[in-house]
N, C-alpha and C positions, 0 to 999 in steps of 0.2 A: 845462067843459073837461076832456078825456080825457088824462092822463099817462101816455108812453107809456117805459117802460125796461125793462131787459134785467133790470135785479137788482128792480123792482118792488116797490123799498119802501113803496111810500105805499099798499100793500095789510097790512103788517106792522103791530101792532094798538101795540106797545112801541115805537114808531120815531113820534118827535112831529115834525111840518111846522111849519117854522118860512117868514118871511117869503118869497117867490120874489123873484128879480133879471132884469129886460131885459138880456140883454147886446147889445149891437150890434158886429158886427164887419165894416168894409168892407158889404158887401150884403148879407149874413145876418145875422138875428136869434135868438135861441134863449132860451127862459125856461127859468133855473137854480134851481131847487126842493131849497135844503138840508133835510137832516133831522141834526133831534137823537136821540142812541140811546147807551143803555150799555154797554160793551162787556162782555161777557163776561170771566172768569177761566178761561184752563185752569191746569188740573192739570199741574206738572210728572212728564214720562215722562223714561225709560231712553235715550231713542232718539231720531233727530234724522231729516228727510227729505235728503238732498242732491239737489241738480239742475246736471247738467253739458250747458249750451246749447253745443251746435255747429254745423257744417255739413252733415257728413253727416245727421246726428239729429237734428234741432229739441229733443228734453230726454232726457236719458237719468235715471231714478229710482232713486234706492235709496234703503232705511230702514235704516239703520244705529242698533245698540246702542251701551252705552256701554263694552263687552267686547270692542267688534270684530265682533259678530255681525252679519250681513247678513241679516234677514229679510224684504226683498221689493224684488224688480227690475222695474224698467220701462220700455219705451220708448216716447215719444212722438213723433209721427211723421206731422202730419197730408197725407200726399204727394199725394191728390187736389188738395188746396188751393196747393200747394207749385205742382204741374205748372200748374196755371191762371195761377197767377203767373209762370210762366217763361214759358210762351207767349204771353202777351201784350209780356214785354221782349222774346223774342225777336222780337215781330215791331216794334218799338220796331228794333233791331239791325239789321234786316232796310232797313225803313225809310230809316233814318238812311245806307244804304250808299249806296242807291239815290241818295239825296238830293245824298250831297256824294261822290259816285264818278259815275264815267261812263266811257264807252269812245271813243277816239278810233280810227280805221282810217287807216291810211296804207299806203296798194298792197295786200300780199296779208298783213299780218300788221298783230293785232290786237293794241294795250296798254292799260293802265289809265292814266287819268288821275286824280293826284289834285287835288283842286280844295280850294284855301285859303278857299273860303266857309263859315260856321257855319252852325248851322239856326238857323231862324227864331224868334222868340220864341211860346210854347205849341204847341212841335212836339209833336204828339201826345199832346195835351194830355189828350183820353179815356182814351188806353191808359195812361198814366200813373196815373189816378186809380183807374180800374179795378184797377191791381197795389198801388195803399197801400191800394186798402180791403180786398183780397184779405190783405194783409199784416196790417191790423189788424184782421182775423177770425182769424187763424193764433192772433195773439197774445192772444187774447180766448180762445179755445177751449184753447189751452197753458195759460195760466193759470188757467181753469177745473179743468180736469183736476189742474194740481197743489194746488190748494183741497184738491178733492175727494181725492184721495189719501192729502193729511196728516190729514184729517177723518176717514179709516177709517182710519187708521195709529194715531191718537191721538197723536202727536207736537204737539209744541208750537213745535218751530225747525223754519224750512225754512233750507235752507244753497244760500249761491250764490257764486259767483268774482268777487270787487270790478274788474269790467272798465268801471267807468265811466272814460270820456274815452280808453279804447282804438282805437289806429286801429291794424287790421289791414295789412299790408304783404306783399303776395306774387301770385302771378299773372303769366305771361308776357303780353307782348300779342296779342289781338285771343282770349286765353283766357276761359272762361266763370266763370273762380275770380272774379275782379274783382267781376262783378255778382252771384256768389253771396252772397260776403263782403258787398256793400253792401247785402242787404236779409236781410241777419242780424238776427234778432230779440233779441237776448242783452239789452238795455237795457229793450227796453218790454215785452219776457215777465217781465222782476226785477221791473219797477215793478208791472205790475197787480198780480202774487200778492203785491208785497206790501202795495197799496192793498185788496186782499181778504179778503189773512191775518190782516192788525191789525185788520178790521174783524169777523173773529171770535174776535178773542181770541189770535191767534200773536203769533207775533217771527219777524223775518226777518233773517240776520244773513247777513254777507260775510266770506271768506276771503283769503289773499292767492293769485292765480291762479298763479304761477310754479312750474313742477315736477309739477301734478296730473294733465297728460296724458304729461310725459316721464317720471315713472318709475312702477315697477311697484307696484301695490298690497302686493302681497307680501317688497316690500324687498326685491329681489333686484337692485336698482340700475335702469340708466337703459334703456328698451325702445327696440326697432326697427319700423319700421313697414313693414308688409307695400307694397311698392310697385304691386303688382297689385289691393291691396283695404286703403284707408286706414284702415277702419275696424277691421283687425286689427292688432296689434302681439305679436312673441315677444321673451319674458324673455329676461333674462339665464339662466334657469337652463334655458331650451329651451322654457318652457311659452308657448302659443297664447294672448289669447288679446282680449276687443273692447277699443280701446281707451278708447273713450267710458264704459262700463261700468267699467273701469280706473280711470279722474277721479273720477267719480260718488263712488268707495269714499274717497280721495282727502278729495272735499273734504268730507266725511261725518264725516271721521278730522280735520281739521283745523278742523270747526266744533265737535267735543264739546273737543279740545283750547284750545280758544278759550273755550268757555264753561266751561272748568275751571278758568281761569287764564292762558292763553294771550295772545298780542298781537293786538289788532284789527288790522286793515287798514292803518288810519291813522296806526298808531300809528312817531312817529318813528325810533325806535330802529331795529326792524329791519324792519319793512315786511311781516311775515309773520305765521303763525299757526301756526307749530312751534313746537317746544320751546327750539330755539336759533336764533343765523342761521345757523349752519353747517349743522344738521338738516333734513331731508326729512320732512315731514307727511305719512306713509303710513299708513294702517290697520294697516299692521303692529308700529305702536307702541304700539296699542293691545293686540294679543296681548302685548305682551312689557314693558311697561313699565305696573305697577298701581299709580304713585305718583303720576302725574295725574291718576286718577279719585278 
C-alpha cells in the first residue's frame, strides 16, 4: 500500500509509525496512519513573527524585535486562488437569482417578482465544493508560507489575534462584503500554522484583537481610513500610511509584551495584552518604555 500526504512523513527516518485506524464516515472511508516524533527545541530569539489576517490581505507579516525594530515585511496574498473562489460563488449568486426571482409582464411594462420559495436542498451542490476546497488550499498554502518564514527569521513565537467564536457583522444588502467575510480564512489559517509550528518546535500564541487595526503604530492615537482605498489609513499626525501593515506592528508589540509579562487573552481581569486596560498595545511602547523588556 502506497501512502500518500502532503507533509510525507512516513518518508522521515526519526518519525516512528505507529498502529493505522479505519475511520468510516457516512460513505467514505479513509485510513489514519499516526506517527510518533520528537519534537525539537528552539533556541529562544529577540524577536517574535506577527500575522495580521484580513480581507483585503489574506496575511500581512512582520518580524518584529524586542526594541521595536521591524526587520522584515510581508504580504501574503494568494489572489489567483482567491478570484477562482469568487467566481464560482458568483456564479452560485447568479444562480440562486435566477432560481427564486423571475419577471412577470403585465401590458407594456416589465417588474420583478419575488417568489417566497427556498432552493432546493444540494443547490449547487459542485460549485459549493469546488469554492471549500479552493478555500482549503488558500489555507494550506498561508500556512505554509508563514512556517516557512518564521524558519528563516529564526523566531520561535508566531503572533495571532485571539478571533476564535468572532462573528463578523457589517455589509449592506445584496453587497459582496457578506460573502467575503464568510469565507474569511482567519480561524483555519491560526490552526494549521499552528498544528505546523508546534510540530517543529514553535509556540503560537494569541493577543487580545481590539485596537490593532484602529490605532497607529506610532502612538499618535486613533487612524482614519482612506474611504477610496481601505487598505490605507492617515495618522493623527498627517502620516499615510497601510493599514494591515499598521496591525501587523500591533500585534507584534503586544505578543513580546505578553511574553514579558503581560495578560493573555483569557485572562479575566482585563481581557487584553497591554500594559494596563486603560493602555493601547502599540509598538510604540516598545521605543519608549525599556522596563517591560
Amino acid at each position: 500500500m502506497r501512502l500518500i500526504g502532503h507533509r510525507q512523513r512516513h518518508l522521515k527516518l526519526y518519525y516512528q509509525r505507529k498502529s493505522p485506524y479505519l475511520i468510516v464516515k457516512e460513505k467514505q472511508c479513509h485510513l489514519s496512519v499516526p506517527f510518533k516524533f520528537k519534537t525539537p527545541k528552539l533556541a529562544e530569539n529577540h524577536s517574535v513573527l506577527s500575522v495580521d489576517l484580513g480581507i483585503n490581505t489574506t496575511a500581512t507579516v512582520s518580524v518584529i524585535n524586542l526594541d521595536g525594530t521591524v526587520s522584515h515585511r510581508e504580504f501574503i496574498h494568494p489572489g489567483r486562488d482567491i478570484d477562482r473562489r469568487d467566481q464560482r460563488l458568483k456564479r452560485i449568486s447568479r444562480k440562486a437569482v435566477r432560481t427564486c426571482g423571475g419577471f412577470l409582464r403585465k401590458g407594456t411594462r416589465t417588474k420583478r417578482a419575488s417568489l417566497t420559495g427556498k432552493l432546493s436542498k444540494g443547490f449547487c451542490r459542485s460549485l459549493y465544493r469546488k469554492a471549500g476546497n479552493i478555500n482549503r488550499e488558500i489555507a494550506q498554502k498561508v500556512s505554509s508560507r508563514l512556517v516557512k518564514r518564521a524558519k528563516q527569521s529564526g523566531v520561535k513565537y508566531i503572533v495571532f489575534e485571539y478571533l476564535k467564536g468572532w462573528r463578523p457583522q457589517g455589509g449592506k444588502r445584496k453587497s459582496t462584503l457578506k460573502q467575503r467575510f464568510h469565507g474569511w480564512l482567519h480561524r483555519r489559517i491560526a490552526d494549521l500554522t499552528e498544528m505546523k509550528w508546534l510540530e517543529l518546535g514553535g509556540k503560537v500564541i494569541y493577543v487580545h484583537p481590539r485596537g490593532t487595526s484602529s490605532y497607529a503604530f506610532d502612538g499618535s492615537g486613533k487612524l482614519k481610513r482612506d474611504h477610496n482605498n481601505y487598505q490605507l489609513a492617515r495618522f493623527a499626525n498627517g502620516k499615510q500610511y497601510n493599514c494591515d501593515l499598521s496591525a501587523a506592528y500591533n500585534i507584534g508589540a503586544r505578543g513580546i509584551i505578553q511574553l514579558c509579562g503581560g495578560n493573555s487573552p483569557e485572562d479575566k481581569h482585563g481581557q487584553n495584552s497591554c500594559l494596563s486596560p486603560r493602555s493601547r498595545g502599540t509598538l510604540s511602547i516598545l521605543w519608549s518604555d525599556r522596563s517591560i523588556l
